[in-house]
N, C-alpha and C positions, 0 to 999 in steps of 0.2 A: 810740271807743278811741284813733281818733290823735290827738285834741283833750286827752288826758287823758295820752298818751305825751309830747306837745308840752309840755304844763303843769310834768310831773315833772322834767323834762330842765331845765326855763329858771329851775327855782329855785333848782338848785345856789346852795351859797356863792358870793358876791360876788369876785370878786380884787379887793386892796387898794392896788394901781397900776396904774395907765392904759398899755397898751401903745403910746404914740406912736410914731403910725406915716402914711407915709404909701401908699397902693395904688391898683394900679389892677386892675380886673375888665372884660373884652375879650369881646368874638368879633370871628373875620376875617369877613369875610362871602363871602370868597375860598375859603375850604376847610373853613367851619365851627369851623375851631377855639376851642377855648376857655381861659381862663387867667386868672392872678393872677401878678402881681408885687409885691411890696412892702419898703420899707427900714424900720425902724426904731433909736431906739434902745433897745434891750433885745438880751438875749440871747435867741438863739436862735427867730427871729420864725417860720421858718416851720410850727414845730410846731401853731402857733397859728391864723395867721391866714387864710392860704390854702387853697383845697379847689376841689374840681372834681370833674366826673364826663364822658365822652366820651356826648356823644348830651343831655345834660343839661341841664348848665349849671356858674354858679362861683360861690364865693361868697369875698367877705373881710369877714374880723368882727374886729373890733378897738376900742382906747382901750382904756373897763374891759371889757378881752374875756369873752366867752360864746362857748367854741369850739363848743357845741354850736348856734349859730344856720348851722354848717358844713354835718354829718349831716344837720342836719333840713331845713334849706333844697336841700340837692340831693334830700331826699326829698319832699318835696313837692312840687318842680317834675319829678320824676320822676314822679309820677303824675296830672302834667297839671297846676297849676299854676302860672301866667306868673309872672315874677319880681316882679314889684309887686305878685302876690297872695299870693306867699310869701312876701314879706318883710311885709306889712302883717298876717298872721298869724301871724307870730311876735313880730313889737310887740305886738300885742295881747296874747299870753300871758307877756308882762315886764314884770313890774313895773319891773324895773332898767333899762326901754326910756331913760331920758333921759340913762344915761351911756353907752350903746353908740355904736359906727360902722359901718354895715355896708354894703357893695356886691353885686348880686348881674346877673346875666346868666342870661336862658333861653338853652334850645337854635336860641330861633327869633327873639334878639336881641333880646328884652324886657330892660330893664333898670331898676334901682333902687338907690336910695342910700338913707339915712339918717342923719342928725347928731345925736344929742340934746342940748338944750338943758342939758345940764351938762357936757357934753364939754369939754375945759380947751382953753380958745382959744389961737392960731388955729384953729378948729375950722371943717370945713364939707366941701362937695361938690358934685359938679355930674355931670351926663348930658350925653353926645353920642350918635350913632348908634354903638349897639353895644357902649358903654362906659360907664362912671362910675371917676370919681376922687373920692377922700375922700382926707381927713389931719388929725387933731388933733395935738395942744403944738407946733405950727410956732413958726413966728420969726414968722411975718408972711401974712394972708389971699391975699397972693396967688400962693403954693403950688400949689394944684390947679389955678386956670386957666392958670395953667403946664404944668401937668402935662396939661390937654385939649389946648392948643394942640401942643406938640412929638407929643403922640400923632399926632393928626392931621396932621400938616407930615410924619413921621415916614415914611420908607418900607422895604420889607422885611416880613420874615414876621413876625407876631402876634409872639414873642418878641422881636425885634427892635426893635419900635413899643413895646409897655410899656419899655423897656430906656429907652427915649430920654425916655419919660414920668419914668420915676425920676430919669434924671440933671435933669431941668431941674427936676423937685421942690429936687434938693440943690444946684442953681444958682440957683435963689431964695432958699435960705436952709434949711431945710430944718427938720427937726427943731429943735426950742430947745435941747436938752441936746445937742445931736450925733446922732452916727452908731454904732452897732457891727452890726448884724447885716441882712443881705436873706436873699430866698425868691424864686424863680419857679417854676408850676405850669404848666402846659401841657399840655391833652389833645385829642384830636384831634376833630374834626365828631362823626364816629358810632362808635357803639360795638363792637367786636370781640366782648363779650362775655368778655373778659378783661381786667380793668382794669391789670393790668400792661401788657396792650402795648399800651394803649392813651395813655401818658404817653410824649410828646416832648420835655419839660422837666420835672425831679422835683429843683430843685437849691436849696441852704441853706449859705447863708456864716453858720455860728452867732456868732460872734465874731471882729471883723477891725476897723483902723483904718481901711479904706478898702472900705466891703462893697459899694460899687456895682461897684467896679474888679476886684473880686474874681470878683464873682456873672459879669460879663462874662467873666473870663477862663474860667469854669467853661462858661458857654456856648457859646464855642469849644470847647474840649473836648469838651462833651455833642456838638456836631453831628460832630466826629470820627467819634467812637465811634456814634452812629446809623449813619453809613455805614457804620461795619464790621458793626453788628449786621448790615446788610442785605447785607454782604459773604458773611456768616455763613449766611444762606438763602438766597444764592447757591449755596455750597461746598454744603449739604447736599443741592441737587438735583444736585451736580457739574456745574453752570451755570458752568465756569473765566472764560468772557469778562466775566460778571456780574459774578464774585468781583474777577476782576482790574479793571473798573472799580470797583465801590466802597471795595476797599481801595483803590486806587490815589485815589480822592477821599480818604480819609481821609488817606493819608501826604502831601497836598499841603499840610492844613488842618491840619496836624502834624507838619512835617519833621523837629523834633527828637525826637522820640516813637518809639524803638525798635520798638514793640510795632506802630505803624502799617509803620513800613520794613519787619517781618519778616513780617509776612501778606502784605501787597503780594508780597513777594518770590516767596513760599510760591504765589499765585495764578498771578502771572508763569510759574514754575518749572512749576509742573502741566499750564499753558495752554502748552506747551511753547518757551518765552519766555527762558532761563535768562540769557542773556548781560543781556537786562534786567533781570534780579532780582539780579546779581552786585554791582553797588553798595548794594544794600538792604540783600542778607545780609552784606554789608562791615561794615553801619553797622549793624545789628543785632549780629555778631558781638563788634564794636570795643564796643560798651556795655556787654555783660555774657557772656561765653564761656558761658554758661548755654542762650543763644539755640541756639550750635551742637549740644548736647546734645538740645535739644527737638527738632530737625530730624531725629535719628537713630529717635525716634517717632512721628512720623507717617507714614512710611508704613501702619504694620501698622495704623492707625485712619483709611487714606483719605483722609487728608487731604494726603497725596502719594501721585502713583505709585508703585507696588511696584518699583519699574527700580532696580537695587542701583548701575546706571554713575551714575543720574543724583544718586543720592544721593553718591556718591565725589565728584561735583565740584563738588556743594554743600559740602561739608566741607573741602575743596580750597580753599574762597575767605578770601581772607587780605585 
């Protein structure tokens, strides 16, 4: 049944251009994680060619893309197997196997690549420990061991290392027609059981003249906002010291960023701190008078103290 599921899936109609592109498919070996970055030019790349699953593994499928070699290859190594046996059984069930690219990563750092022999040159790929990098319609072959070496020289968390892998792709040359659109995927070792929370990185620059420069600054932002998430399951065990370090990590990693100053403030405030939250609510307030409105709600939803003084001089701050 799943040889005959696999079959149906891999015959779809053909796309009619090559999505050049170049990627890289990861695990840390430090925390498990797992991931996919990639730049191309086309719009809108990471609908397409990135996937992942936490506890899993990754997969990127690209040139003349088969988004389905995505589903099927995290199903198959989800039910045991390695990534060079998943991938060599889904070439087997495509015919259209010699115009595909695909990269793929188990959960237990197996990995594989694929080029086919009609891929529009510079076409190709290579394995390190834990990794592969692919890239067709380059400028020039030596793209991806560009792209192995700065991986590897590369220090920092998994998202950090493919980041550094993409810029020295678009440092050698990069795509032939240019640049419009990146992706990075990011999920973590093992699985929650919730695939939502289980993604550390879920981000797509569709269309941009500069999408490496872009996807980077989005990744600043994403780790922000991570720390506030966990600011956030902080506050609801009413764990204030918690809340007050992780927003206080976020507003560091975001100083212009209202919405970081005014939780911080808010945790500050609660953790009974106020004189140190009076610059935050400054600078929240001065952004949008909206802020101060919000602050007149949270008490009655817990998320400040019920103290009617302490609210007067929050509102007091000018």
């Amino acid at each position: 049944m799943l040889a005959l599921s696999l079959f149906a899936l891999l015959v779809v109609a053909q796309p009619v251009r090559p999505v050049s592109t170049y990627s890289i498919v990861a695990r840390d070996p430090a925390t498990g994680e797992l991931g996919v970055a990639v730049q191309s030019h086309w719009f809108s790349v990471g609908p397409l060619v990135p996937w992942a699953e936490a506890g899993v593994g990754a997969v990127a499928t690209q040139s003349f893309v088969d988004a389905s070699y995505g589903p099927l290859g995290l199903a198959l190594m989800k039910a045991g197997r390695t990534a060079p046996e998943t991938l060599a059984a889904l070439l087997a069930a495509d015919s259209g196997r010699e115009v595909r690219q695909v990269g793929m990563v188990d959960a237990k750092g197996n990995v594989a690549t694929h080029t086919g022999k009609l891929d529009i040159p510079a076409a190709g790929g290579q394995a390190g420990k834990e990794y592969v990098v692919q890239a067709n319609l380059m400028e020039k072959p030596t793209v991806w061991p560009a792209m192995a070496r700065a991986y590897e020289a590369a220090r920092g968390d998994l998202a950090e290392r493919m980041l550094a892998a993409l810029d020295a792709a678009e440092a050698e040359g990069g795509d032939i027609r240019g640049r419009q659109s990146a992706a990075i995927l990011v999920v973590k070792g093992t699985s929650s059981g919730r695939p939502w929370a289980d993604r550390v990185f879920d981000l797509r620059v569709e269309d941009h003249p500069e999408p490496l420069r872009e996807l980077r600054r989005l990744v600043g932002v994403a780790r922000a906002y991570n720390r506030m998430s966990t600011g956030d399951d902080c506050v609801a065990v009413k764990d204030w010291t918690c809340a007050e370090r992780e927003y206080g990590a976020a507003e560091v990693m975001q100083p212009e960023n209202a919405e970081m100053a005014f939780w911080h403030a808010v945790a500050l405030a609660a953790n009974g701190r106020l004189d140190a939250a009076r610059p935050l609510f400054a600078r929240a307030f001065a952004a949008d008078r909206r802020w101060r409105e919000l602050v007149t709600r949270l008490p009655a939803v817990e998320q400040l103290p019920k103290d009617p003084k302490l609210l007067e001089q929050i509102l007091a701050i000018r």
